[in-house]
C-alpha positions as CSV (number, residue, x, y, z in Angstrom):
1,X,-3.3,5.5,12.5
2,X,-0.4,2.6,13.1
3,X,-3.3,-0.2,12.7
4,X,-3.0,-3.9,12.3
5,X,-2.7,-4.2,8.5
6,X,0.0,-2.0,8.6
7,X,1.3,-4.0,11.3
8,X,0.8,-7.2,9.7
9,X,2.2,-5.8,6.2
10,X,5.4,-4.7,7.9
11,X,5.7,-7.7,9.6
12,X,5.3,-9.5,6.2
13,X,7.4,-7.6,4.7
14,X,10.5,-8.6,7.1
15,X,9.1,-11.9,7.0
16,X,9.3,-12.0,3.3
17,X,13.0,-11.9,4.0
18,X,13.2,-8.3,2.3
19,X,15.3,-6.2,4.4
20,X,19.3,-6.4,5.2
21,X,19.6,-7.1,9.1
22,X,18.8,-4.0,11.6
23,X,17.4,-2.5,8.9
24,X,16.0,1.3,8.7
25,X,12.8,2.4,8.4
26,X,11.0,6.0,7.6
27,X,7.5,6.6,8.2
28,X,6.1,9.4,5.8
29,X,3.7,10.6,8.7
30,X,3.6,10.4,12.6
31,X,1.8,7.8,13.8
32,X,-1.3,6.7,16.6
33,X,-0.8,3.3,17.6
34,X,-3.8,1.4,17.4
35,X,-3.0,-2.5,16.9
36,X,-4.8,-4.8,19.2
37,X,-3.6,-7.1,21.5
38,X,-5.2,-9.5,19.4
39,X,-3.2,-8.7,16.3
40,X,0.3,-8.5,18.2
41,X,-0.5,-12.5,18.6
42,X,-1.3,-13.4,15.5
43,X,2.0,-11.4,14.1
44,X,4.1,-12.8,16.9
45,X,3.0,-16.2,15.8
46,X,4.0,-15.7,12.3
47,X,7.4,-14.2,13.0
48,X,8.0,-16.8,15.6
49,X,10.0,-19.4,13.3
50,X,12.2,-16.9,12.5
51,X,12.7,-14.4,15.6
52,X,15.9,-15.9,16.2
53,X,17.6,-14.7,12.9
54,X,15.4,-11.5,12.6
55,X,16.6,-10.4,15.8
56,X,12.5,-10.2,16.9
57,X,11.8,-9.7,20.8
58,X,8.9,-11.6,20.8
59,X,8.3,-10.8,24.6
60,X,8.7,-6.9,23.9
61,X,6.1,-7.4,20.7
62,X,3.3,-9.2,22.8
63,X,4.0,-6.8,25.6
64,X,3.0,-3.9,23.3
65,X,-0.8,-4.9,24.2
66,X,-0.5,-4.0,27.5
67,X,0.6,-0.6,26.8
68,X,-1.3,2.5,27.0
69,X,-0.6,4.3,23.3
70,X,2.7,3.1,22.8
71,X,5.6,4.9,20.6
72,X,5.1,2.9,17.5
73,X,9.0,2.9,17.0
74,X,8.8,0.4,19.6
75,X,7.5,-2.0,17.3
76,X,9.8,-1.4,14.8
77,X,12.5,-2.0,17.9
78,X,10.9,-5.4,19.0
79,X,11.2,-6.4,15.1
80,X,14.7,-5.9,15.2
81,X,15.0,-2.5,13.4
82,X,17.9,-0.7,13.6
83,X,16.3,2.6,13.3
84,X,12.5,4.4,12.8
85,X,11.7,8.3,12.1
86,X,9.0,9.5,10.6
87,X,8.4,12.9,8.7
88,X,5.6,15.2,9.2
89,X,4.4,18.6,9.7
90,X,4.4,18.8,13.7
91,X,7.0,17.4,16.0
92,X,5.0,14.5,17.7
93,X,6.4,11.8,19.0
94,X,10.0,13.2,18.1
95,X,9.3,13.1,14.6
96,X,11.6,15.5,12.0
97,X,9.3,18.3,11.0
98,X,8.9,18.6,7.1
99,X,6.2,19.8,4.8
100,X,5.5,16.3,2.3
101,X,3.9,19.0,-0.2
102,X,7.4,19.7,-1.0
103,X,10.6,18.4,-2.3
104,X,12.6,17.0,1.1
105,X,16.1,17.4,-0.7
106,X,15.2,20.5,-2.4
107,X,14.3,22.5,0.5
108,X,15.4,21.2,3.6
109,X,18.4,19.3,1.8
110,X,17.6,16.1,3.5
111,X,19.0,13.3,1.6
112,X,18.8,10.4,4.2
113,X,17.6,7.0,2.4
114,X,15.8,4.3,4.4
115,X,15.6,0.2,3.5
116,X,12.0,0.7,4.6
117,X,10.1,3.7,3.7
118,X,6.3,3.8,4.6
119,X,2.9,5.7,3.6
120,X,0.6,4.7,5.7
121,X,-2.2,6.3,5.0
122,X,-0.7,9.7,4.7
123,X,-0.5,10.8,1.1
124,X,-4.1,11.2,1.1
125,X,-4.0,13.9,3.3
126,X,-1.0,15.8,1.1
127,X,-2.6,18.2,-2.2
128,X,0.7,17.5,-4.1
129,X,1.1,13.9,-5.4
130,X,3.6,14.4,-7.5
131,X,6.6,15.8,-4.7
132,X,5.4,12.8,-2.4
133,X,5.5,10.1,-4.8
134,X,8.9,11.6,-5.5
135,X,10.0,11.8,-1.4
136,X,9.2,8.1,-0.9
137,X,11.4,7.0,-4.5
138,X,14.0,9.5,-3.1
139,X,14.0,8.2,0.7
140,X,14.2,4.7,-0.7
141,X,17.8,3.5,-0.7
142,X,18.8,1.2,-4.0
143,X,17.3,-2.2,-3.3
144,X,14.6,-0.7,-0.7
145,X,10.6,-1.9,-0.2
146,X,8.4,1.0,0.1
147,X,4.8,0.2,1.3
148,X,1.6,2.6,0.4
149,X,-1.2,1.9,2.6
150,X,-4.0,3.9,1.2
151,X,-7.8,4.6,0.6
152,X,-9.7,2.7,-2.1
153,X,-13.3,2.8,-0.5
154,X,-15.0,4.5,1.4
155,X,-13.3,7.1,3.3
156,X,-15.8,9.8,2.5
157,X,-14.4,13.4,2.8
158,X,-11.0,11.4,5.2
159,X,-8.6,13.1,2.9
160,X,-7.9,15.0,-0.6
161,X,-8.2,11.6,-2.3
162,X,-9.1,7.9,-2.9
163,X,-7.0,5.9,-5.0
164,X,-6.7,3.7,-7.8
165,X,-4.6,0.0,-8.3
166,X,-3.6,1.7,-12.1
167,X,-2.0,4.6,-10.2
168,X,1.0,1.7,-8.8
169,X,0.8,-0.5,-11.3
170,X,2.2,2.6,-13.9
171,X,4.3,4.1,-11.0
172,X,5.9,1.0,-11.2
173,X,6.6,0.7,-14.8
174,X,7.5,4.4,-15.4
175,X,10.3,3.8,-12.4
176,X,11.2,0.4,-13.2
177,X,10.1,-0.9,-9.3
178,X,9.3,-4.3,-8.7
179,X,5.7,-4.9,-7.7
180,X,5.6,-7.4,-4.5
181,X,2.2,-7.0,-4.1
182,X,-0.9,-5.2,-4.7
183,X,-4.2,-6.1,-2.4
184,X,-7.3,-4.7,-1.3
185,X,-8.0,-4.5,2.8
186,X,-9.7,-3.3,5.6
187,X,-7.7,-2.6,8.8
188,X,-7.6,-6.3,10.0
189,X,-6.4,-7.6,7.1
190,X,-6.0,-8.4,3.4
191,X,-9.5,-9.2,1.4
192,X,-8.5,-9.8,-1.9
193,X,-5.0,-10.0,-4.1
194,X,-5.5,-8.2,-7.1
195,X,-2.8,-10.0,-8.8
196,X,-4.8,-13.0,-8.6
197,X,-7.9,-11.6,-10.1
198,X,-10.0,-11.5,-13.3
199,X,-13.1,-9.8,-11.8
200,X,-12.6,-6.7,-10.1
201,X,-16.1,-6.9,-9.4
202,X,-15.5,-9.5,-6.4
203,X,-14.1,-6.3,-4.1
204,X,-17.8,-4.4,-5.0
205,X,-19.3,-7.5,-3.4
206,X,-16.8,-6.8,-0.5
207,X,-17.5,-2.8,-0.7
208,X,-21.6,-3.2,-0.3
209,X,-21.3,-6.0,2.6
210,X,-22.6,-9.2,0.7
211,X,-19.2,-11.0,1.3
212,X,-17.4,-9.7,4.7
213,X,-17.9,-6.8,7.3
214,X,-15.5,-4.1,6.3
215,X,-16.2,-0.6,8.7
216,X,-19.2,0.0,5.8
217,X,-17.1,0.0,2.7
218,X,-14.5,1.5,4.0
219,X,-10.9,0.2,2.0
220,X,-7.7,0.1,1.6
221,X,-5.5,-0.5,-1.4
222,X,-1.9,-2.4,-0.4
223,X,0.8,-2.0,-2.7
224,X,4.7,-2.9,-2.1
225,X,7.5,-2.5,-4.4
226,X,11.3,-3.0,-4.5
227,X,13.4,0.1,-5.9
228,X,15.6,-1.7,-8.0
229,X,18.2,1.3,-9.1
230,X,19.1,4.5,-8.3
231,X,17.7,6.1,-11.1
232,X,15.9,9.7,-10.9
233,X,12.3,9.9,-10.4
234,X,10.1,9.7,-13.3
235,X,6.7,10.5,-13.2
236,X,4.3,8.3,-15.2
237,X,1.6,8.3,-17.9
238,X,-1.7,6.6,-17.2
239,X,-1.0,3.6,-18.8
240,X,-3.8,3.1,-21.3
241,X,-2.8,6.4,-23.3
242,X,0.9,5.6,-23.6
243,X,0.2,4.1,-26.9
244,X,-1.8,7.0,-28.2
245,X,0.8,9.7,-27.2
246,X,1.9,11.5,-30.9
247,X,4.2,14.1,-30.4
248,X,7.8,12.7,-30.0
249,X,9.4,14.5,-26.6
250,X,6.7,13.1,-24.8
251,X,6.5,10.0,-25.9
252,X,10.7,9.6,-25.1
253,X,9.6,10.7,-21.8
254,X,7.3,7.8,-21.2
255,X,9.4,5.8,-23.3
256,X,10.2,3.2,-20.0
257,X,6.0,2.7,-20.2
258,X,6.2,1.3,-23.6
259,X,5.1,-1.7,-24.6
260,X,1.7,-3.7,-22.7
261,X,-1.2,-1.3,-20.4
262,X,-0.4,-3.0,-17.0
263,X,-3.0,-1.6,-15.5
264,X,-5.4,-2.7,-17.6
265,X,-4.0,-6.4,-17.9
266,X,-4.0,-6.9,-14.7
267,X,-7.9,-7.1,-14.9
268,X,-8.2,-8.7,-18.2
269,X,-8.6,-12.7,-18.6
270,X,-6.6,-14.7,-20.1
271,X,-8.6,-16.2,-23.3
272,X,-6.5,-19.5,-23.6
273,X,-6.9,-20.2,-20.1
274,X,-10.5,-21.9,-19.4
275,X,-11.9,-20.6,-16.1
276,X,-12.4,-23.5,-13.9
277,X,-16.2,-24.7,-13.3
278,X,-16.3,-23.3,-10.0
279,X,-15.1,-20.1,-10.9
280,X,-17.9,-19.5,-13.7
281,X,-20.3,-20.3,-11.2
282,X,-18.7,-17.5,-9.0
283,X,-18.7,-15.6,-12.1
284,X,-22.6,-16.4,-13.1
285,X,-23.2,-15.3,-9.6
286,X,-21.3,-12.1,-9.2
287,X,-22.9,-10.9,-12.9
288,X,-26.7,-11.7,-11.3
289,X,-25.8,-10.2,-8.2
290,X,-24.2,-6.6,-9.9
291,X,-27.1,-6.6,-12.3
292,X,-29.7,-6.2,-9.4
293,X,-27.9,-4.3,-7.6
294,X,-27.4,-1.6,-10.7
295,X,-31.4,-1.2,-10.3
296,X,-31.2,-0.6,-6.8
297,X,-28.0,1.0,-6.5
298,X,-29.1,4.7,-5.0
299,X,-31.1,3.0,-2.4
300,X,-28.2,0.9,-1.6
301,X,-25.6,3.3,-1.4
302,X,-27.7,5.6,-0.1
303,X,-28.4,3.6,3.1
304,X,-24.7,2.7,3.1
């Protein structure tokens, strides 16, 4: 589903000033549209200072809402894209048919690259990781942004999996991406910036209800990174064992993880840095809050 947070993340994206003009985009699954009047405002509204040079249609973006289940390549047209196809199993929508389970250059020989290359919440439906993790690096052209849009919460028995902030954090370092950003959301929008964090535990608050309505728990994780060489694909080590691997060969092959866990820093506080008073407070509150709900937590999640 083509919803508004991936709507509002591609739109940021361009935004953001990260894509060469009429740029090209691939989505790794078809798409259903399903962004709301509503949020075709609000996006229009932010891209409006800069329509002109982005080459955005801003009349052909608002008229979007009063479409019937639009194509969503005509969104990526309004923006100003030069071109959108999208990869999947069935031919929907025009899209080039292609098993993601396997190796796209391998065995179909396709070796088209993209400045934009999307997940939005497809890889959860595909059993091997591994050769789609490896299509999206691949699709990327040098200097490209690819976007995973993904379950975190929720999202019982959706797809094969859920996911986890570590898993991009240590794609990342093993493939030497930049990380733009990684976020927790529900389909409207962004509800927390993980790079921003200490306390992991503020999402929980989110996932149970106490802090925002979120479609009961369910999540997403947001994370966008810039390919920054052409380098093959490498897959990576969970970070927090790199240090403890022993034998040689495969320590050379996680040798580009080396050094500091990131995804364990990322959630760790910085000692020399004092929390401000209003974020203890937070904190005193979060730590009451978890501790009562750990004695009624099967009554709570089972109602959830």
């Amino acid at each position: 589903m083509f919803n508004p947070l991936s709507a509002l993340v591609v739109s940021r994206i361009l935004a953001g000033g990260l894509l060469p003009p009429q740029p090209r985009v691939i989505d790794m699954g078809n798409q259903t549209w399903g962004v709301s009047r509503a949020a075709l405002d609000r996006i229009a509204a932010m891209l409006a200072p800069q329509a002109s040079r982005l080459g955005v249609d801003q009349g052909a973006l608002r008229s979007l809402g009063e479409a019937r289940a639009p194509h969503v390549g005509l969104f990526y047209k309004a923006l100003g894209f030069g071109l959108y196809e999208a990869i999947d199993i069935n031919s929907r929508d025009d899209t080039l048919v292609m098993d993601l389970n396997t190796d796209l250059r391998a065995h179909y020989g396709f070796a088209r690259t993209y400045d934009l290359v999307l997940n939005t919440g497809t890889s959860e439906h595909v059993f091997n990781q591994a050769s789609f993790l490896k299509n999206a690096h691949e699709l990327a052209a040098p200097g490209a942004v690819m976007a995973h849009i993904v379950p975190f919460t929720g999202y019982v028995n959706h797809g094969f999996f859920n996911y986890q902030p570590g898993l991009f954090l240590d794609l990342a370092a093993a493939n030497g991406y930049r990380l733009l950003s990684l976020e927790v959301a529900d389909r409207e929008g962004v509800l927390l910036d993980l790079r921003q964090t200490n306390d992991v535990a503020e999402h929980f608050l989110h996932f149970v209800g106490l802090t925002t309505r979120n479609e009961r728990g369910n999540t997403f994780l947001v994370a966008v990174m810039k390919k920054q060489s052409d380098g093959a694909f490498v897959i990576p080590c969970q970070g927090k064992y790199v240090a403890t691997i022993e034998e040689q060969e495969v320590s050379s092959r996680y040798a580009g993880q080396a050094g500091e866990d990131k995804s364990r820093a990322i959630f760790t506080a910085d000692p020399s840095r004092p929390a401000p008073r209003a974020s203890r407070l937070r904190r005193k509150i979060k730590k009451a809050l978890l501790k009562a709900l750990r004695r009624t937590s099967h009554a709570v999640l089972t109602r959830l």
